[in-house]
MARRONU-410269 format. One record per atom (N, C-alpha, C, O, CB): z, y, x; residue number from 1; residue in three letters; atom name. Coordinates in steps of 0.1 Angstrom, whole numbers, plus 5000, padded with zeros to 4 digits. Each point is the difference from the previous one (the first is absolute). Last residue first. Glycine has a CB too. Example, Ala and Ser with C-alpha at 12.3 -4.5 7.8 and 13.67 -1.06 7.14 Angstrom:
<rs>
      z      y      x     i    aa   at
   5071   4978   5128     2   Ser    N
   5000   5011   5009     2   Ser   CA
   5008   5011   4992     2   Ser    C
   5001   5011   5005     2   Ser    O
   4977   4983   5007     2   Ser   CB
   5021   4949   4991     1   Ala    N
   5000   5012   4991     1   Ala   CA
   5000   5012   5009     1   Ala    C
   5007   5000   5010     1   Ala    O
   5005   4988   4971     1   Ala   CB
</rs>
This chain:
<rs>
      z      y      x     i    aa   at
   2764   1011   6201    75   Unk    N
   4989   4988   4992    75   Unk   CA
   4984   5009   5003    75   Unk    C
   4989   4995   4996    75   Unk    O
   5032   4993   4979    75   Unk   CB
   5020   5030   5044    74   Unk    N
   4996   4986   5008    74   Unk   CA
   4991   4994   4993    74   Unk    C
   4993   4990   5004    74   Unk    O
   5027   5006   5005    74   Unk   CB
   4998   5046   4973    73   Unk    N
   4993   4999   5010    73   Unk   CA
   4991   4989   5008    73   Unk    C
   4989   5001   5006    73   Unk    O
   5026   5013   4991    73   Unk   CB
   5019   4987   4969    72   Unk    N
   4990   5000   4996    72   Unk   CA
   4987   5005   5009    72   Unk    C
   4989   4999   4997    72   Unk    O
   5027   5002   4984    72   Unk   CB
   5028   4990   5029    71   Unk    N
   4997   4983   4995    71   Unk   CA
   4983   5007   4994    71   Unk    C
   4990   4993   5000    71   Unk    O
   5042   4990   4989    71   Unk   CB
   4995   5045   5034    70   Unk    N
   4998   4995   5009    70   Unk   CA
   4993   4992   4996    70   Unk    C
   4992   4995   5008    70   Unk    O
   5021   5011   5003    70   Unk   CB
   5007   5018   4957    69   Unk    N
   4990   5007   5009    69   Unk   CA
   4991   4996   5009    69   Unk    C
   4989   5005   5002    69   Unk    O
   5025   5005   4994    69   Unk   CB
   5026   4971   4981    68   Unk    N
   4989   5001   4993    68   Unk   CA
   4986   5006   5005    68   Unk    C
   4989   4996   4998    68   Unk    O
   5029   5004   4987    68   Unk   CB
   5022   5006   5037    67   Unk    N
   4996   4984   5006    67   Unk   CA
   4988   4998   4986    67   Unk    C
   4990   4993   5003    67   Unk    O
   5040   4994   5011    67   Unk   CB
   4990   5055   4980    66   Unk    N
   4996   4998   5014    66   Unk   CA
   4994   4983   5001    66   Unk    C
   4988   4998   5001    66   Unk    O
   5033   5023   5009    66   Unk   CB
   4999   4991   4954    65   Unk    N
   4991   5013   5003    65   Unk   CA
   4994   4996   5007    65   Unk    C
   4988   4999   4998    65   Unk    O
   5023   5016   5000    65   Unk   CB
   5031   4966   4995    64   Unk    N
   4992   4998   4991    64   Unk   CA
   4983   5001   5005    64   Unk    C
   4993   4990   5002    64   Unk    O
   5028   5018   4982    64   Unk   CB
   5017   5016   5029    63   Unk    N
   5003   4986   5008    63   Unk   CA
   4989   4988   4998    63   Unk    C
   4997   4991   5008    63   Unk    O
   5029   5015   4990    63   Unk   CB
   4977   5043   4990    62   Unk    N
   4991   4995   5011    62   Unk   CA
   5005   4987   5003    62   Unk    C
   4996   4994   5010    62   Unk    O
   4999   5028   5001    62   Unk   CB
   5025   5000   4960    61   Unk    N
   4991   4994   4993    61   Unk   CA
   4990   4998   5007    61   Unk    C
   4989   4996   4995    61   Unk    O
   5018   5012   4987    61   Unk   CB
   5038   5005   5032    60   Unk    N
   4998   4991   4992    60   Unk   CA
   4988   4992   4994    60   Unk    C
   4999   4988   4997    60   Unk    O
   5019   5024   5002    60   Unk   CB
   4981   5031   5022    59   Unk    N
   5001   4988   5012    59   Unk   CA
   5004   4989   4990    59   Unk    C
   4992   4992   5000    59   Unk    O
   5016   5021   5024    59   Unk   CB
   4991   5023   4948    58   Unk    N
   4984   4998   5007    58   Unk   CA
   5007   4990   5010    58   Unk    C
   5000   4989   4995    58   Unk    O
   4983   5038   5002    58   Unk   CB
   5057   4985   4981    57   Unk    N
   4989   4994   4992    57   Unk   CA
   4989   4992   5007    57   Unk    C
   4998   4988   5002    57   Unk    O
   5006   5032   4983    57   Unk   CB
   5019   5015   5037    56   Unk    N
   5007   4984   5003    56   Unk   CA
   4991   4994   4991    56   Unk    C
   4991   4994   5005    56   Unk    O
   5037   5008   5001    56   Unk   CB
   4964   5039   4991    55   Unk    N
   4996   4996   5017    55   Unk   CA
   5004   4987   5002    55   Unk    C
   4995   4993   5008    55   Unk    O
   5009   5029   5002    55   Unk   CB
   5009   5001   4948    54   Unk    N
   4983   5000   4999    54   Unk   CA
   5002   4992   5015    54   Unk    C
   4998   4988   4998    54   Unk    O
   4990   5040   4986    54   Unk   CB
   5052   4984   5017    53   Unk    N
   4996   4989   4989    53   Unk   CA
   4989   4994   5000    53   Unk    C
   4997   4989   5003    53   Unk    O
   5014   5022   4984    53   Unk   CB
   5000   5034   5036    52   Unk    N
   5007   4985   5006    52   Unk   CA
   4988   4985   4993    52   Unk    C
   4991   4993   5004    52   Unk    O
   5041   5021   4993    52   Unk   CB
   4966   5032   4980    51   Unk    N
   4992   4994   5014    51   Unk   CA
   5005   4991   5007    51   Unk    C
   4992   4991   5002    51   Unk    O
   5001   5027   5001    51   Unk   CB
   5036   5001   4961    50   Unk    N
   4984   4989   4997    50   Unk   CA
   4996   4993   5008    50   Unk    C
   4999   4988   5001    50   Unk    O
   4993   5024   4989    50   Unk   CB
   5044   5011   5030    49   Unk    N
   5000   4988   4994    49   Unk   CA
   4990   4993   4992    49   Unk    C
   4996   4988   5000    49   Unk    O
   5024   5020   5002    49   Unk   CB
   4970   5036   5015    48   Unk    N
   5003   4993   5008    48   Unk   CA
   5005   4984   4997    48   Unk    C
   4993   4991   5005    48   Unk    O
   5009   5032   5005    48   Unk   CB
   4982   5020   4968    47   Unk    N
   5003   4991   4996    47   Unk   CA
   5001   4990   5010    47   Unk    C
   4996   4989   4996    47   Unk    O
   4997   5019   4984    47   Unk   CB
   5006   5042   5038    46   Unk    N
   4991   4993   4990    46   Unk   CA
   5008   4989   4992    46   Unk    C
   5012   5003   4999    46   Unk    O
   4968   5002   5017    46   Unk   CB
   5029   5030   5029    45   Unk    N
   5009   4995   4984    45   Unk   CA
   4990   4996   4990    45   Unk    C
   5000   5008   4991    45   Unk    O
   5019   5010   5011    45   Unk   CB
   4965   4987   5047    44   Unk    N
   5003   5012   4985    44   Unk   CA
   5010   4996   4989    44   Unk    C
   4999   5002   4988    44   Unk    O
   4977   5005   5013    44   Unk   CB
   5028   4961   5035    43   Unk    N
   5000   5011   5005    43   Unk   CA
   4999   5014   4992    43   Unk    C
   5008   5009   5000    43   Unk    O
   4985   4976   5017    43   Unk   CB
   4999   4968   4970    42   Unk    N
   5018   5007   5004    42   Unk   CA
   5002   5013   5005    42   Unk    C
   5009   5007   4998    42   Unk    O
   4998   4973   5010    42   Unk   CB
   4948   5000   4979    41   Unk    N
   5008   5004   4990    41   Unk   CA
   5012   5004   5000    41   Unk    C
   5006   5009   4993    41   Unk    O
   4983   4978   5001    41   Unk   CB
   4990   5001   5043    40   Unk    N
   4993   5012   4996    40   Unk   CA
   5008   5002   4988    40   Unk    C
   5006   5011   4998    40   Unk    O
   4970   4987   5012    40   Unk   CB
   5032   4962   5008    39   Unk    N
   5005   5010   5006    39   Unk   CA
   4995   5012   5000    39   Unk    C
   5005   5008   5008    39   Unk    O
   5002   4978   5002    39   Unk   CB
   4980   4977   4964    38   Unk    N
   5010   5007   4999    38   Unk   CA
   5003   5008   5005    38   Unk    C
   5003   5009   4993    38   Unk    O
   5001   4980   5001    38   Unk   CB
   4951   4999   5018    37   Unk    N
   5007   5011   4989    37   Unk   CA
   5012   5000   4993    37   Unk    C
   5002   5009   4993    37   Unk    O
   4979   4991   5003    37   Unk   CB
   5004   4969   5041    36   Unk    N
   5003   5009   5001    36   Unk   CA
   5002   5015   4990    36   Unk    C
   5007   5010   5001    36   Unk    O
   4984   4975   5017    36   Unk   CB
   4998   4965   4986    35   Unk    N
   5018   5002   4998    35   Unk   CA
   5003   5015   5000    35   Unk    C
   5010   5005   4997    35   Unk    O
   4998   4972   5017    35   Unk   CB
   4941   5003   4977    34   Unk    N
   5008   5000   5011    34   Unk   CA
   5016   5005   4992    34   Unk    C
   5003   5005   4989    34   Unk    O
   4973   5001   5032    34   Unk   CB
   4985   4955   4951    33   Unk    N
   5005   5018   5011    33   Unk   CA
   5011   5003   5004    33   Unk    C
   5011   4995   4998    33   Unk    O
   4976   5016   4991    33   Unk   CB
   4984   4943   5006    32   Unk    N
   5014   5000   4990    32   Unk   CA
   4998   5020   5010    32   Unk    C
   4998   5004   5012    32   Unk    O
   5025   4960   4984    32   Unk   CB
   4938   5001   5010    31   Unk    N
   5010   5001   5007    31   Unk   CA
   5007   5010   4994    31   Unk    C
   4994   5011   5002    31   Unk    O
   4996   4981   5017    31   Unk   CB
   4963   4998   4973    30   Unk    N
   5010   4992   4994    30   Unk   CA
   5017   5003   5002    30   Unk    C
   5009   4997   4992    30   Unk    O
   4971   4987   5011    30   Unk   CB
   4981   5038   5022    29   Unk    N
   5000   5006   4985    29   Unk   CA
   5008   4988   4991    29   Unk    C
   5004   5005   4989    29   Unk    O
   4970   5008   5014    29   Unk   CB
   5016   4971   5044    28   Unk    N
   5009   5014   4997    28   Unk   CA
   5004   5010   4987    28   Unk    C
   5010   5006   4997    28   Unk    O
   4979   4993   5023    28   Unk   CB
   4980   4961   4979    27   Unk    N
   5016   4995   5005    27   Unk   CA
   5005   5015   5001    27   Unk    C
   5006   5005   4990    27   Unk    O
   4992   4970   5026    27   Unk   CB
   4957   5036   4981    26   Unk    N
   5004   4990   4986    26   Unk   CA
   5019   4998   5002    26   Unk    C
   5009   5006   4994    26   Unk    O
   4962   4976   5004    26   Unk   CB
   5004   5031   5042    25   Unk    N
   5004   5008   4988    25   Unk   CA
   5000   4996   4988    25   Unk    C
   5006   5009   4993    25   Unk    O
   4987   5003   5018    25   Unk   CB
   5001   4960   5023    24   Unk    N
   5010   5008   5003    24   Unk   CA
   5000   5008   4989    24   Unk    C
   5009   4998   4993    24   Unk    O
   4991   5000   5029    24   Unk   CB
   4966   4974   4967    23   Unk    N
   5012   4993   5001    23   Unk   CA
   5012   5009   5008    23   Unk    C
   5011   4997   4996    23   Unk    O
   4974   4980   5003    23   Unk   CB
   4970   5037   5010    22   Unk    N
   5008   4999   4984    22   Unk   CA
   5010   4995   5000    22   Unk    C
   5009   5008   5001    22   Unk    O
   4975   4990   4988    22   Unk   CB
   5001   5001   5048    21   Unk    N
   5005   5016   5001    21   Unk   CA
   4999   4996   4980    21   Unk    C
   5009   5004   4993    21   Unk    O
   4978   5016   5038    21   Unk   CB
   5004   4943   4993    20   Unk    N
   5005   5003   5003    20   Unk   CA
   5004   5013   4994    20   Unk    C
   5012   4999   4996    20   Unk    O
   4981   4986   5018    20   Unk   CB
   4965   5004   4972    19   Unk    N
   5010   4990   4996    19   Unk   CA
   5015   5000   5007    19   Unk    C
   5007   4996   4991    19   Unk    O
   4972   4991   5006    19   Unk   CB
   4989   5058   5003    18   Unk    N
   4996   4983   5009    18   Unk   CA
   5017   4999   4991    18   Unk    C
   5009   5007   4997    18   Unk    O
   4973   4992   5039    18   Unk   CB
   4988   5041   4941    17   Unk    N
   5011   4998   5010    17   Unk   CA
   4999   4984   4999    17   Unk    C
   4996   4993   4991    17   Unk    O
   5022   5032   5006    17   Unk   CB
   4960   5012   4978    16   Unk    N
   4995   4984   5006    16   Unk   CA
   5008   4998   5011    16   Unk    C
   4994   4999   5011    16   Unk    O
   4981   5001   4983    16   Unk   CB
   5025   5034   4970    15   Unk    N
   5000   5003   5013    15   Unk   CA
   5002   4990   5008    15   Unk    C
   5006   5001   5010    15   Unk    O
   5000   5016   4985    15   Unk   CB
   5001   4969   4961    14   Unk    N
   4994   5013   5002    14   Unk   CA
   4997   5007   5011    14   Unk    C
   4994   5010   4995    14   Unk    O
   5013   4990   4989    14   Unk   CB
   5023   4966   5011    13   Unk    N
   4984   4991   4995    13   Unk   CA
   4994   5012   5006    13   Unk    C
   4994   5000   5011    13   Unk    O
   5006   4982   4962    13   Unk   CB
   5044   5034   5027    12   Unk    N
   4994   4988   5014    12   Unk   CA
   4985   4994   4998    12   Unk    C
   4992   4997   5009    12   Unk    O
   5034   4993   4993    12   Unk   CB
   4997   5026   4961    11   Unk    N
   4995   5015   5011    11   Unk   CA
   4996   4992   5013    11   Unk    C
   4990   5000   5007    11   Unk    O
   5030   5023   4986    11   Unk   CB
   4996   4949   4973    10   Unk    N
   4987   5003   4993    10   Unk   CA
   4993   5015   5012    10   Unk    C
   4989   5005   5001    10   Unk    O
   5022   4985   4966    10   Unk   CB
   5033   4991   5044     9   Unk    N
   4989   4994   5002     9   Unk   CA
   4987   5002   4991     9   Unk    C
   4989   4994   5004     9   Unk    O
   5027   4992   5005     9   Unk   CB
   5019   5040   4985     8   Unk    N
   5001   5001   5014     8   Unk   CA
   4989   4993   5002     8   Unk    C
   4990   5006   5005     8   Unk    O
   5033   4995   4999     8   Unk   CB
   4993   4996   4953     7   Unk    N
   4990   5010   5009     7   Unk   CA
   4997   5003   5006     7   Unk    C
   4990   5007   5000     7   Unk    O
   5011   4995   4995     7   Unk   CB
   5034   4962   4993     6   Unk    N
   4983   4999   4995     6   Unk   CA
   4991   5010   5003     6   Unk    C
   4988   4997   5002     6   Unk    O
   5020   4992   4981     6   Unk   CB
   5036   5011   5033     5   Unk    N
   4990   4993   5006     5   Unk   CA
   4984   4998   4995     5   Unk    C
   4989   4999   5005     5   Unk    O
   5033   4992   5002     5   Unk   CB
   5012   5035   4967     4   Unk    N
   4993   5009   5016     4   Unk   CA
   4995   4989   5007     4   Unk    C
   4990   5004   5006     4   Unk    O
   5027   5016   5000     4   Unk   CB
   5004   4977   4948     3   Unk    N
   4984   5003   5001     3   Unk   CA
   4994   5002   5017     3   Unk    C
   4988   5002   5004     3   Unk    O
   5015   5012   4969     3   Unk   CB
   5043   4971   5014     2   Unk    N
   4991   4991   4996     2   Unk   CA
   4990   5004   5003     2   Unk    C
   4992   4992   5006     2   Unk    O
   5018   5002   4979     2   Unk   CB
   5022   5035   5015     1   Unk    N
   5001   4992   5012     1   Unk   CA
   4989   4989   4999     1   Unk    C
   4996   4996   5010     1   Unk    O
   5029   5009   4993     1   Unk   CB
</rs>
């Protein structure tokens, strides 16, 4: 979770994308993943409670994540 804003925007440098459209994709690449592979996990019978976990963890660590994201953007 750490590394995707940082690459996001080194891909943003790279295809010279406007000050705007970095900063969306940077923030988006910060943002905790979706709720939706438990329900893939529930559905094949996978580890679903991992997957829970793992899913709650990561928004935990977007709480962090995120506004760091925003602070290192702004400078």
């Amino acid at each position: 979770m750490g590394l995707h804003p940082v690459v996001a925007g080194l891909q943003a440098d790279f295809y010279h994308f406007t000050l705007l459209q970095r900063e969306v994709l940077v923030l988006e690449a910060a943002m905790p993943s979706a709720i939706l592979g438990v329900v893939f996990a529930t559905r094949y019978r996978c580890a679903a409670p991992l997957n829970a976990a793992l899913v709650f963890a990561n928004i935990l660590i977007s709480l962090v994540a995120v506004p760091l994201t925003f602070w290192l953007l702004s400078r």
